[in-house]
Each structure stands twice: as structure tokens, then as C-alpha cells.
VOFIDO-813808 format. One line per field, with one value per residue (C-alpha): y, x, z negated. Coordinates in nm, 4 decimals. Layout:
<sites>
py	Y ...
px	X ...
pz	Z ...
</sites>
This chain:
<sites>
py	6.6535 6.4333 6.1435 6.1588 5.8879 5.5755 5.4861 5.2615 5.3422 4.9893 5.1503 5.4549 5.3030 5.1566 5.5050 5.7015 5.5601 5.5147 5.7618 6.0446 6.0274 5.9108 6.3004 6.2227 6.2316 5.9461 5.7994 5.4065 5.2464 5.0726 4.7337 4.7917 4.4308 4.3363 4.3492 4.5685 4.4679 4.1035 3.9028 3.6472 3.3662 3.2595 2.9134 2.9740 3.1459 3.4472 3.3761 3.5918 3.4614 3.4913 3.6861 3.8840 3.7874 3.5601 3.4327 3.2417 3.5817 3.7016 3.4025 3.4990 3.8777 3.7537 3.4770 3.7210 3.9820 3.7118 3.6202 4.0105 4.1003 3.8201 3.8648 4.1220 4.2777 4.2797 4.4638 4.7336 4.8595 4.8819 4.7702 4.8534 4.6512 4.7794 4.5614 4.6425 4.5992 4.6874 4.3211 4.2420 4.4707 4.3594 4.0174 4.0934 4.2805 3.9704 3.7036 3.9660 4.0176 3.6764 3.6036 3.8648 3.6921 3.3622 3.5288 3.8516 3.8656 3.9017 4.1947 4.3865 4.3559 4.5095 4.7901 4.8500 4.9907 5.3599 5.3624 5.1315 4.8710 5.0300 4.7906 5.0411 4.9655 5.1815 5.4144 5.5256 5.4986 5.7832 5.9921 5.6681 5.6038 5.3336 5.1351 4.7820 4.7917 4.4696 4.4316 4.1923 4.2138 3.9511 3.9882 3.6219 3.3711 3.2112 2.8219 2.7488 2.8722 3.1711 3.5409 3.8495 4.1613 4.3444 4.5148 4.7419 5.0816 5.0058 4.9548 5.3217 5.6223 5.7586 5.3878 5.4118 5.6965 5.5344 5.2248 5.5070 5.6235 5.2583 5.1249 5.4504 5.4163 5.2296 5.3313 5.0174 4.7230 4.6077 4.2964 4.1755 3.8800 3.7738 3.4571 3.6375 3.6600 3.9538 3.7882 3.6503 4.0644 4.0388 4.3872 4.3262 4.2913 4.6129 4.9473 5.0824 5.2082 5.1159 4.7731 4.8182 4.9925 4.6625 4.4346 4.6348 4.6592 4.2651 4.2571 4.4341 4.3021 3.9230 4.0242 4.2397 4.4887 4.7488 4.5961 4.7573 4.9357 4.8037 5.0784 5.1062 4.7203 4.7331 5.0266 4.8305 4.4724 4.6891 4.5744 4.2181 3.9790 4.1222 4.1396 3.7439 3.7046 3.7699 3.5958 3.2955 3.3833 3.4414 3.0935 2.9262 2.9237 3.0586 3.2843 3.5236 3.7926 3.9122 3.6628 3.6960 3.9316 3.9935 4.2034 3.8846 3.7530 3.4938 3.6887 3.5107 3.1299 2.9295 2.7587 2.4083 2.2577 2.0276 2.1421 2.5001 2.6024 2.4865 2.6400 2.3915 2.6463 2.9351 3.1996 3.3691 3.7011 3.8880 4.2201 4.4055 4.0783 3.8974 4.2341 4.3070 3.9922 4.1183 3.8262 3.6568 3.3472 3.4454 3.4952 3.1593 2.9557 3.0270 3.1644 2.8948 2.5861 2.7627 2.7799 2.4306 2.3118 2.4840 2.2555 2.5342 2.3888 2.7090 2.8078 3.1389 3.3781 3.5932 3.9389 3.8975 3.6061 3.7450 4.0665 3.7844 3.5323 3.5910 3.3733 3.0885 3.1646 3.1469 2.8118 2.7210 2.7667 2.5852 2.2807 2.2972 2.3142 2.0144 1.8250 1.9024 1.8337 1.4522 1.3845 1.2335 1.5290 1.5971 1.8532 1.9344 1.9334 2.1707 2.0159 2.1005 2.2913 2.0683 1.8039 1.6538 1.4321 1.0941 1.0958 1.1259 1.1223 1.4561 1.5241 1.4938 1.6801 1.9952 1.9588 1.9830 2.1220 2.4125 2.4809 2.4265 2.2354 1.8828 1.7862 1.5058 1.5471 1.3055 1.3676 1.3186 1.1607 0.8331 0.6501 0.7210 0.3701 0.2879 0.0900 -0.1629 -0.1822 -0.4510 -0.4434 -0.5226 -0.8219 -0.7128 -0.4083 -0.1734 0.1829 0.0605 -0.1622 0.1493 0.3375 0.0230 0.1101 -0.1974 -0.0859 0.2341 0.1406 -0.0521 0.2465 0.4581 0.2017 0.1913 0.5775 0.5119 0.2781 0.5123 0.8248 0.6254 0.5193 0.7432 1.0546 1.3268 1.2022 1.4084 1.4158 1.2733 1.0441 0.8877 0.8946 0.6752 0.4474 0.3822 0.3848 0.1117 -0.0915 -0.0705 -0.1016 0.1950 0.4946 0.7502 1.0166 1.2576 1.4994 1.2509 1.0082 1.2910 1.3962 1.0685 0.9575 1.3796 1.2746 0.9458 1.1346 1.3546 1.1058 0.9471 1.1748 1.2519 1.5987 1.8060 2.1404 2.3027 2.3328 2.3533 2.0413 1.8897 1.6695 1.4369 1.3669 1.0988 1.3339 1.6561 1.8795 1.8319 1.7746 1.6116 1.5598 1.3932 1.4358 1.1259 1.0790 0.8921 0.6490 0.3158 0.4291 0.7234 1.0319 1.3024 1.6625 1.7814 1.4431 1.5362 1.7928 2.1332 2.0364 1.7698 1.9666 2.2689 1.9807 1.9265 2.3110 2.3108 2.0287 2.2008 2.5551 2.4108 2.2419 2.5069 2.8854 3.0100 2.8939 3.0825 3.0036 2.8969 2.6642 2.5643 2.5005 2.2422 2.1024 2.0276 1.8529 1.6216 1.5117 1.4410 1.1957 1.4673 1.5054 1.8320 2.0988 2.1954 2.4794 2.3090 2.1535 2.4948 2.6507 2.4054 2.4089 2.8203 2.7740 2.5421 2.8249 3.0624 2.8612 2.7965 3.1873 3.2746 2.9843 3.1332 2.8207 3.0265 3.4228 3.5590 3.7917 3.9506 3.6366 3.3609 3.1456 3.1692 3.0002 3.1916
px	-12.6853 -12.4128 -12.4269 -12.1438 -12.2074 -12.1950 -11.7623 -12.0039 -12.2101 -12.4294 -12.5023 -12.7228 -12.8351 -13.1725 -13.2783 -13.1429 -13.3828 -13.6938 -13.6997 -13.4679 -13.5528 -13.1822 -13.1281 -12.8113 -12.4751 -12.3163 -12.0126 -11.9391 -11.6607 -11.3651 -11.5234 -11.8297 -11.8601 -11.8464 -12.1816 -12.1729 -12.5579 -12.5628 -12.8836 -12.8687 -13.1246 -13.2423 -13.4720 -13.7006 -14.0185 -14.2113 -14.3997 -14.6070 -14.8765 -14.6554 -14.3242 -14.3803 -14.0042 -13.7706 -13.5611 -13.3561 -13.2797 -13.1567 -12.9242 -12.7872 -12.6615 -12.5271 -12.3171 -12.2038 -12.1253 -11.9192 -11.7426 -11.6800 -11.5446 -11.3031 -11.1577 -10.8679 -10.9063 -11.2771 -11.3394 -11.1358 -11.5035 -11.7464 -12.1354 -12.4334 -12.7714 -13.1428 -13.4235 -13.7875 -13.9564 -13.8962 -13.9978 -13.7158 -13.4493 -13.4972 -13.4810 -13.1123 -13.0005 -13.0796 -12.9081 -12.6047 -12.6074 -12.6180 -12.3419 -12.1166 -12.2139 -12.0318 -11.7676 -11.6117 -11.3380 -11.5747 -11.7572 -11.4130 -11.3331 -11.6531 -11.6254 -11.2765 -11.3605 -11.3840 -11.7388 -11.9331 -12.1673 -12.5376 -12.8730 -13.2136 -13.4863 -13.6712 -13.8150 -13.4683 -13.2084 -13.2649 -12.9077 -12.6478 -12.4539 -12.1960 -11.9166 -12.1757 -12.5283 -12.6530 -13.0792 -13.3095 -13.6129 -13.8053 -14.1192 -14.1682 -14.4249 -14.5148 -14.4936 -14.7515 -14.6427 -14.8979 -14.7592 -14.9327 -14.9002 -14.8556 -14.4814 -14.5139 -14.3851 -14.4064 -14.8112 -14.8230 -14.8224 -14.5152 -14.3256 -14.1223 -13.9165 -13.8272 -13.7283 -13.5495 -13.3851 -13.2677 -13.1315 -12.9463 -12.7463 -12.4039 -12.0687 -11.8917 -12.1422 -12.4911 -12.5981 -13.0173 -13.0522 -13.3834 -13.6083 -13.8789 -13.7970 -13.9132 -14.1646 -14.3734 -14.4524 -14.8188 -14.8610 -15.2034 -15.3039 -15.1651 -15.1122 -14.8304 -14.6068 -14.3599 -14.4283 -14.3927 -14.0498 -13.9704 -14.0086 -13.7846 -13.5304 -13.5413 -13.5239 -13.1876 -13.0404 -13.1034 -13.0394 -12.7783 -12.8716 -13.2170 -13.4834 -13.6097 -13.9445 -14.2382 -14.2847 -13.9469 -13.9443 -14.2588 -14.0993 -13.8181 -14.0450 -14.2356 -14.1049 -13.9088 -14.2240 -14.1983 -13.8177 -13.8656 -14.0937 -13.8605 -13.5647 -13.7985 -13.9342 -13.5331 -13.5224 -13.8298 -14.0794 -14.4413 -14.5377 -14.8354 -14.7861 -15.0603 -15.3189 -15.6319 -15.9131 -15.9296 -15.6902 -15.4475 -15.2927 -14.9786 -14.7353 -14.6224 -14.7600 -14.5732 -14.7922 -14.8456 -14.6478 -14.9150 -15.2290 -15.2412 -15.5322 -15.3370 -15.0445 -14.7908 -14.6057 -14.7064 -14.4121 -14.5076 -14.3110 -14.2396 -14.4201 -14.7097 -14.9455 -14.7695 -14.7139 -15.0655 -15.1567 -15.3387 -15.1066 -14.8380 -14.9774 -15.2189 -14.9103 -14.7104 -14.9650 -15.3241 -15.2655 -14.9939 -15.2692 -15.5696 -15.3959 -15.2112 -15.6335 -15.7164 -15.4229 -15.1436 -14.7864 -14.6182 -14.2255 -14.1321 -13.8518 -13.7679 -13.6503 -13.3158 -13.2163 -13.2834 -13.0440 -12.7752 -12.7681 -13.0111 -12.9316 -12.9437 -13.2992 -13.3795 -13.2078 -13.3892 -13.7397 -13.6446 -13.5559 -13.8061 -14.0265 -13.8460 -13.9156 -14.3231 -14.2873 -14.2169 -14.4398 -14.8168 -15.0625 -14.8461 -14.9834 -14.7984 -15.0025 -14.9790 -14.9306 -15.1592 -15.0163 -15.1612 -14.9507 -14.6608 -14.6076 -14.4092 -14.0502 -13.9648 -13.6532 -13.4581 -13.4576 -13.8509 -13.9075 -13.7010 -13.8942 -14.2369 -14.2193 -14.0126 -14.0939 -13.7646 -13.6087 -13.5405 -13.1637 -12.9215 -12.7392 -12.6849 -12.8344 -12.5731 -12.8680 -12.8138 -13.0200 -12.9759 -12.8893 -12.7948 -12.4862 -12.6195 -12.4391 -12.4066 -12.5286 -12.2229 -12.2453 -12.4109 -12.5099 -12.6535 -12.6910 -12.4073 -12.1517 -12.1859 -11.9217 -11.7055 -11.3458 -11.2932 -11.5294 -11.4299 -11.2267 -11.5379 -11.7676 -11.4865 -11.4603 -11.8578 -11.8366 -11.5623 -11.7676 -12.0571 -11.9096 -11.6858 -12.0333 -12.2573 -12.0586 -12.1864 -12.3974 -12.5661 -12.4845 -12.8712 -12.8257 -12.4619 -12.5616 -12.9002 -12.7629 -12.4756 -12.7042 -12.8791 -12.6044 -12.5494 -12.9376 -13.0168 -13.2520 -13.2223 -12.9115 -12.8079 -12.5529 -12.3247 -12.3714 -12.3450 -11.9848 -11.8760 -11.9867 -11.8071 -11.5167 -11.4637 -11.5626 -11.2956 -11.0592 -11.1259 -10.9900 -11.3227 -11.4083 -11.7032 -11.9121 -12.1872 -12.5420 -12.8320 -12.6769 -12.3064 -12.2391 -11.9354 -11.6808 -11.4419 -11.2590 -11.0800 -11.1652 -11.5538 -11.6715 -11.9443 -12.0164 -12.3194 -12.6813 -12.8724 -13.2825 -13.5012 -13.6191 -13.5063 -13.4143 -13.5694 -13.3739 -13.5895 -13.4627 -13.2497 -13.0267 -12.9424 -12.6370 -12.7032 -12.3463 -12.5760 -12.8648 -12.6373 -12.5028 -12.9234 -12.9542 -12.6162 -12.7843 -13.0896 -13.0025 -12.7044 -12.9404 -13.1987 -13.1599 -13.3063 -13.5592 -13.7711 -13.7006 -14.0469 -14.0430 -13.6753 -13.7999 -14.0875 -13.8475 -13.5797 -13.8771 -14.0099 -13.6350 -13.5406 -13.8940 -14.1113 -14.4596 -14.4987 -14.3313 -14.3588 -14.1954 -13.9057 -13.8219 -13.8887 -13.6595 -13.3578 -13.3951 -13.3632 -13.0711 -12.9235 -12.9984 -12.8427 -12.5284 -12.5082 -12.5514 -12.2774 -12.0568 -12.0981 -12.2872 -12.5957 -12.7101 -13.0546 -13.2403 -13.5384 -13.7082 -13.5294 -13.2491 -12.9532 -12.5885 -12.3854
pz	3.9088 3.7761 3.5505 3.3005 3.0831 3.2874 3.4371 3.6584 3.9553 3.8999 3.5099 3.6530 4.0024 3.8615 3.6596 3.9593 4.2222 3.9882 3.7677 3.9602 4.3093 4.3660 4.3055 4.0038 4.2130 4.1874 4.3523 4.4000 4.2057 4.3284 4.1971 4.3686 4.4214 4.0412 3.8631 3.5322 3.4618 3.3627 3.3112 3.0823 3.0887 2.7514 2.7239 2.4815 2.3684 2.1898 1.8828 1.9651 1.6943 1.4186 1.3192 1.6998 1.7631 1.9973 1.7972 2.0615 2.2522 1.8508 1.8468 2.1868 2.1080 1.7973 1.9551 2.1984 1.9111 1.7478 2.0520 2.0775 1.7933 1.7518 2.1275 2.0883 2.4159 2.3978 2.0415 2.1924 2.3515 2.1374 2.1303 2.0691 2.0736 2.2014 2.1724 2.2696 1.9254 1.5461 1.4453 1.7181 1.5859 1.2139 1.3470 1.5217 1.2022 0.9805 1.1648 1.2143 0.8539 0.7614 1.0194 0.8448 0.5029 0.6131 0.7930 0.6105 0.8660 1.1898 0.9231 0.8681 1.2586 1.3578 1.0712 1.1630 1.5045 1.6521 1.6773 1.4684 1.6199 1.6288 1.6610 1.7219 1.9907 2.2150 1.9856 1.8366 2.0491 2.2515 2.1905 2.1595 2.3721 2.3642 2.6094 2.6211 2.5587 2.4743 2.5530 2.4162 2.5641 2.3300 2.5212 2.6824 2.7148 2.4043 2.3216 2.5148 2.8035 2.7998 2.9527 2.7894 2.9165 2.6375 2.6099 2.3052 2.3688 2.7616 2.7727 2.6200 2.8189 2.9072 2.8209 3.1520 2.9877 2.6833 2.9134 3.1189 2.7833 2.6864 3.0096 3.0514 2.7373 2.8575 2.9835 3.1142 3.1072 3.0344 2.9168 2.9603 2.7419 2.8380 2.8616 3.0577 3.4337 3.6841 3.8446 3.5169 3.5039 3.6518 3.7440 3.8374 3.5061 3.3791 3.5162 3.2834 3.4469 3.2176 3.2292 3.6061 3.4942 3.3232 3.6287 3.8284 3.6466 3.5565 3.9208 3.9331 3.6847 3.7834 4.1438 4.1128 4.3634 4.4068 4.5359 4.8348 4.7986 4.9739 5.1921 5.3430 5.3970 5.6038 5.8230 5.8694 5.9523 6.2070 6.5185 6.3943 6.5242 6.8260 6.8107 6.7718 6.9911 7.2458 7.1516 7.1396 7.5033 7.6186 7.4533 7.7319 7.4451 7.5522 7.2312 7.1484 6.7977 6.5852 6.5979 6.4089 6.4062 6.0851 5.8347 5.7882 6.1093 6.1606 6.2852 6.6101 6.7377 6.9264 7.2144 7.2506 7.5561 7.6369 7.4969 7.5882 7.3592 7.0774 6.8702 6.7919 6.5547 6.3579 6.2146 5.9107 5.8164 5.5326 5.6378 5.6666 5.6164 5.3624 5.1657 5.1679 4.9860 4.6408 4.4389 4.5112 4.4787 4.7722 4.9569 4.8601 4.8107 4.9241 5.2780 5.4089 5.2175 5.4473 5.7156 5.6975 5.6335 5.9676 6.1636 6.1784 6.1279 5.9712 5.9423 5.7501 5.8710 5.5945 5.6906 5.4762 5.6288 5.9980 5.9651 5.8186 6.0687 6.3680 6.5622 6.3254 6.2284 6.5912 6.5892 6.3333 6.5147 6.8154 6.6016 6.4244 6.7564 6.9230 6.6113 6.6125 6.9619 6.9242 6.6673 6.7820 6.6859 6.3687 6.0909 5.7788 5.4664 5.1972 4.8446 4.5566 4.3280 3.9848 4.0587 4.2798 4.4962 4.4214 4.5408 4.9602 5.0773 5.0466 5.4346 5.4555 5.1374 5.2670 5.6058 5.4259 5.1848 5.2449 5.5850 5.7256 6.0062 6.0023 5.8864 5.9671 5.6386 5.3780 5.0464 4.7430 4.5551 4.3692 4.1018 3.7073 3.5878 3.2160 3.0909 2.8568 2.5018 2.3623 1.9716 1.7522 1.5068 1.1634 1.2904 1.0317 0.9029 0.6447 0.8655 1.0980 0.8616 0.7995 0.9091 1.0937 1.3033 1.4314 1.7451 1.8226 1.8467 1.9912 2.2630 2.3117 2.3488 2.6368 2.7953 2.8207 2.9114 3.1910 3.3437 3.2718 3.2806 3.2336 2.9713 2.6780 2.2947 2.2387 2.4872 2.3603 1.9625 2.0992 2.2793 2.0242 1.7205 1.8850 1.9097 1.5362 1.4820 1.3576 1.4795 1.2560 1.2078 0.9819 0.8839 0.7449 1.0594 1.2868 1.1877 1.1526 1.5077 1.6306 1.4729 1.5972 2.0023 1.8963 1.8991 2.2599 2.4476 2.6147 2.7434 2.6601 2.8287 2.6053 2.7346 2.4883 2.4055 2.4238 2.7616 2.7690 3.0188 3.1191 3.3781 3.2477 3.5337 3.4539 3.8040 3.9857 4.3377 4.3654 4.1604 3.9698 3.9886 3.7650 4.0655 3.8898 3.5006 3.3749 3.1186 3.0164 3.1686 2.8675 2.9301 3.2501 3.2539 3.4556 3.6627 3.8425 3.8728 4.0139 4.3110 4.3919 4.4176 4.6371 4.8689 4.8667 4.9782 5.1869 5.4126 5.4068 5.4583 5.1567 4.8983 4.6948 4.3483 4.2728 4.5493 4.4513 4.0841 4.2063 4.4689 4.1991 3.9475 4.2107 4.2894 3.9405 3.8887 3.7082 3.7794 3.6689 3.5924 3.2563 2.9997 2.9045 3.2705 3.3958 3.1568 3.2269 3.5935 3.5665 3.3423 3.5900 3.9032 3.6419 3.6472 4.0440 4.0500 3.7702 3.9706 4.3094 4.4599 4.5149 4.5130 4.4499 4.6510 4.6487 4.4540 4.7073 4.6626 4.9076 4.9636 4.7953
</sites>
């Protein structure tokens, strides 16, 4: 069989090796390289308690439908929306509509079109067809930061073929606007098997490739511990594999040079053990914490990383083992996972709590500190607007973005309004205070908030923590988190983005991570990713 619809190989792979047993011909494209499914990471929530919506992933398509239409070179394709719910499509429909109220241009530009824009959901789609499909899966955790698994259609029987139906509907790209991620799809707790649909093909489309099923990857892992074993043993390392009696073994231990009854390293692999795990927080979590209890000092090789760069991860290890070999009696200690630790320096933090080996390089880590303001003589809510004292708040806002840049929109207007003794803004003092920014000269990127610039290239080399003044997470501007991430995978070979995400919260002086630092730390991973400063694979964080 052969697929006519899609002018993109990366548009039918996902249906064509779950749902067709790779049995559609298909032939790779020229731009085989350039992704045509896009995931796009929403912050935000479901309500799932009242209107059943995500209203944040609504604003989202209709941005990017505005942005479409009024792009000449863009509108020449035309679009077409899916979302997983009714509530979800009449949600899209109204904010579109209302958009086309205020804006009776964008409304004649999308009319004027060959095929007209269509918005239906999984029920009603099957049959359409058009150049970009835009998805919104709305389905997220709610405000509390609760997951349920229940996907509408998806939880019913036969769901995976009306997921089949939808993500089959494109001809040049596909767009997943999304604020759940692949792996908050417990499929323990459900045995849909279009729910399990779902998580795959959020797995695609945030890694841009198929993930490889579990059975071939353990065929593949079959012989790599022992493969490593004896690189290690070329190396003049005394190693044993398998040990354990029961089920779950560590896949190869290093012996102790000294005290021969005693393993001074233990190598945990990605195969048939760590696959067999019932959760995956039995594999990240539980196992390496009961074994760290029982005195093991434990380095993962991750089967991705060993076909890259063997000899590096072999490298690794015998650093790793020189290291533990200096140290008197030395056991690392898992963390709980409740709370985090205060602040270590970024070369023992890595070492920890990531498993890795121990690096030389310097951090690019500095300390937040605030540039005081002086507050302005008479300051009020009413001498604010004076025009005498413009150039005096224009040169404040200099002074603040030269020190502090980048510095957030919330963060400026504060700090300012403080000077002029006042705590409280509205529409009125928020244009004035735009307008006079406007004038500086400054430079701005948009986040979920503004940030501001003194330099026009909008570049940062270096990362600030909360270790002497503190700024809550939405102050500090994804380009600095993005340089922690760069340090962070730099220096080790890959991360897995959970590990990443709790890494990145105890370096910026939070003690927890909660929804909305977990949401901005994605969204800054997002942007390393969409930069080329990182890649994701199979649920890890690599160089990119």
C-alpha cells in the first residue's frame, strides 16, 4: 500500500508502525532531517472541574492562525484544526470567532483561500484532509497539578483508530499544541489502547523520531553488559555482570581494588532489568535509592549514548572509578524525592546527583543581585505622570535593564513603581510606563511575559541563582535558564529530563518543584531544543 495523502514521510511514520505494521510504502523525503510534526509546549492547565477545556492550548492555535493568515507565503497552505473534545472544539471556534470580530481583515484572508479553514475533533474529522493540521490535545493536568486518565474518545474501545484517523489527516506539516507531555500518560492506570496510542505519538512528536519498541530494545541490550564488561577488563578493571539472585540484578560491578568482597562501582543499564520495572518511578527512583541504602555507588550507561560515543562512556566509568577510588569509604546517597537539597556547587551536584563523572569545568553560575533605585523626590501615584519626570523614569528603566539585564516586565514596573511609591498598576499606568520603554532604545523577547535588554543581539553567557537575592521563577528569562541546561548537559552525557527538571530547581534556590516552576523549566528545555542547544531522546536530554 501507498500513502497518498501525506508530501512527507515524518506525516505517516507514527500510523505506519502502530497501526499498519509499517506495511504503507513509503519513501523518505529529501528533507529527511527537517521535522514536519512539531510539538508545541503549552504552560498551563485543564479545568477539568468546570468548562472541561484548556483554554491556554485555545489561545495557542489561534495565535498561530493569526500569524498564518496574515503571512503571505504562509496562507498560501491552508489549515485545519483537530482537537480531542467537543467542549474543546467549541472553545477554539469562540476565541477564533471573536478574533475575526476585532479583526475583519484576518476574517476575509482566511475566507479568501482555496480551501477554507475547518475546526472538528476526533469524532468528525474522519474524511478532511488539509496541507497543516493543527492538534490540541486539551487533556492535561488540572490546576492542581492532578493527571486523570481519562481522554474522552481514547478511553473507549476502538479510540486508537479515531487517534489513527486524526493524526493521519495532514499533507505538509503537523502541529501538537499540547501542555501534557508523553510521559504524564500513566499507562498503568488504563488499558486503552488509545490512550496508549496517545503517549506514543506525544513521544514522536516531542522527540522527533519513533521510539523504539521495548522488545526490539531488549534484543538489541542483550549482549551490551557483557560487551562492557570487557572493554572495562581491556581497560585493567576486575568486573563481574548479572549480580543478584533474584529477578532484578545490577548489570555489571566493578570490584573494589582493596577490599575484594566489596564493589566499589555498580553500572546500571537500560535493558532487560530496568525495562522490567512495573513503573518508572521503580526504575528512576526506587531501585537506584535501595541500592544506594545497601552501600552500592551506581553510574548508568544508557544504551543511546553507548552506540554514539563508546568510547567516551567507557571513559566515563574509569573516571568515575578513579574518583571513588580516592575517596575514604565514600557512598553516594540518594536524595528524597519530597524535597531538595540546599544549593552545592554545580560540579558536586552533577556528580551526585546525576550519576556522572566528576568535572573540572567552571560553572557560568553567578548570584542574582538587585540594583537599588533610588525613590524620586515626591514620589506618588500622581507625580508619576508629571512630564518633568519622564526622562527620570526612562533613565531608571536604563539603569535597570543595564544591570539586571535580562530582567522581566513584572520585575521592571516593581521596582520602578517603588521608586515613585506606588504598588498598584493599571491600564493607564501600564501604557504610560510601555511607552516611555519604547523610547529607550531597550530591546525586548516575549516569554509568558516581556524580558528587556540592554544589548541588541539578546544574548547571555552566563546563568543567575537566588543564593544572595532571591526572584521568583517567572522573573528569570528562559535565555538564562537555557545557558544552566547548556552547562548541565555539556558536562554530562545526557540527563533525563526529570532529573534535568529537579537539577535546574535546586540551582535556581527552589525547594521544590512545583506546577508553575515545572512548567517554565519545560518551556525553557523546549527552547534549548527549538535552538539546537539540546535534543531529546527517548525521555533524556542530550547536547544537541
Amino acid at each position: 500500500m501507498r500513502h497518498y495523502r501525506s508530501k512527507h514521510e515524518s506525516l505517516i511514520a507514527f500510523s505506519n508502525a502502530n497501526y499498519y505494521e509499517n506495511k504503507l510504502l513509503t519513501f523518505p523525503s529529501a528533507d529527511d532531517l527537517n521535522r514536519k510534526v512539531q510539538y508545541h509546549y503549552v504552560p498551563g492547565f485543564y479545568d477539568k472541574g468546570k468548562t472541561r477545556t484548556n483554554s491556554f492550548e485555545a489561545d495557542a492555535i489561534v495565535q498561530y492562525i493569526r500569524e498564518h493568515y496574515t503571512d503571505p507565503q504562509r496562507r498560501l497552505r491552508s489549515l485545519g484544526v483537530v482537537t480531542f473534545s467537543q467542549t474543546q472544539q467549541s472553545l477554539v471556534e469562540d476565541k477564533l470567532q471573536a478574533l475575526f470580530m476585532k479583526d475583519a481583515a484576518l476574517e476575509q484572508l482566511a475566507n479568501e483561500t482555496a480551501e477554507p479553514l475547518f475546526i472538528k475533533n476526533l469524532e468528525n474529522v474522519q474524511g478532511d484532509e488539509r496541507d497543516i493540521i493543527l492538534f490540541s490535545v486539551g487533556y492535561a493536568p488540572d490546576e492542581q497539578g492532578k493527571m486523570f486518565m481519562n481522554f474522552g474518545p481514547l478511553n473507549r474501545n476502538g479510540g486508537w483508530r479515531r487517534l489513527n484517523v486524526a493524526v493521519t489527516r495532514a499533507r505538509y506539516e503537523m502541529h501538537v499544541f499540547a501542555t501534557l507531555s508523553a510521559d504524564q500518560v500513566d499507562l498503568s492506570r488504563t488499558s486503552a489502547e488509545g490512550v496508549a496510542g496517545l503517549k506514543a505519538f506525544l513521544q514522536f512528536a516531542q522527540n522527533g523520531q519513533l521510539a523504539l519498541r521495548v522488545q526490539d530494545m531488549q534484543q538489541e541490550q542483550a549482549g551490551l553488559a557483557r560487551t562492557i564488561a570487557q572493554r572495562l577488563r581491556n581497560r585493567g578493571l576486575q568486573v563481574k555482570c548479572d549480580i543478584g539472585t533474584s529477578g532484578f540484578k545490577v548489570d555489571i560491578g566493578i570490584m573494589h581494588p582493596v577490599k575484594k568482597q566489596q564493589y566499589l562501582l555498580g553500572i546500571l543499564i537500560d535493558g532487560d532489568y530496568y525495562y522490567n520495572a512495573r513503573t518508572a518511578n521503580d526504575r528512576e527512583r526506587v531501585m537506584p535509592v535501595v541500592l544506594q541504602s545497601l552501600g552500592w555507588n551506581l553510574h548508568r550507561v544508557w544504551t543511546m549514548d553507548w552506540y554514539e560515543n563508546s568510547e567516551k562512556v567507557v571513559d566515563a566509568i574509569i573516571q568515575k572509578v578513579e574518583w571513588l577510588s580516592q575517596q575514604p569509604d565514600i557512598v553516594e546517597e540518594g536524595q528524597p524525592e519530597e524535597t531538595l537539597p540546599a544549593l552545592t556547587p554545580i560540579k558536586q551536584q552533577i556528580e551526585t546527583e546525576t550519576s556522572s563523572v566528576p568535572l573540572s569545568a567552571v560553572t557560568q553560575r553567578r548570584p542574582y543581585q538587585s540594583q537599588p533605585i533610588a525613590q524620586a523626590p515626591h514620589a506618588s501615584s500622581e507625580t508619576i505622570y508629571e512630564p518633568d519626570n519622564r526622562i527620570r523614569i526612562q533613565q531608571q528603566i536604563k539603569t535597570l535593564v543595564n544591570a539586571e539585564a535580562p530582567i522581566s516586565k513584572s520585575l521592571l514596573y516593581k521596582k520602578v513603581l517603588a521608586a515613585w511609591n506606588t504598588t498598584r498598576t493599571g491600564a493607564r499606568l501600564e501604557a504610560y510606563l510601555q511607552e516611555i520603554i519604547n523610547g529607550t532604545g531597550v530591546t525586548t523577547t516575549l516569554h509568558h511575559q516581556a524580558f528587556y535588554w540592554s544589548n541588541a543581539d539578546r544574548t547571555i553567557d552566563y546563568y543567575r541563582d537566588n543564593s544572595i537575592e532571591k526572584r521568583s521563577i517567572e522573573d528569570i528569562a528562559p535565555e538564562e535558564i537555557v545557558v544552566a541546561i547548556q552547562e548541565a548537559v555539556t558536562h554530562n552525557l545526557s540527563i533525563e529530563e526529570e532529573e534535568l527538571i529537579r537539577y535546574l530547581c535546586r540551582v535556581f534556590g527552589f525547594a521544590k518543584v512545583g506546577k508553575q516552576i515545572d512548567n517554565l523549566l519545560r518551556y525553557a528545555i523546549d527552547e534549548a531544543e527549538r535552538g539546537g542547544v539540546v535534543k531529546r531522546e527517548g525521555g533524556r536530554v542530550k547536547i544537541g
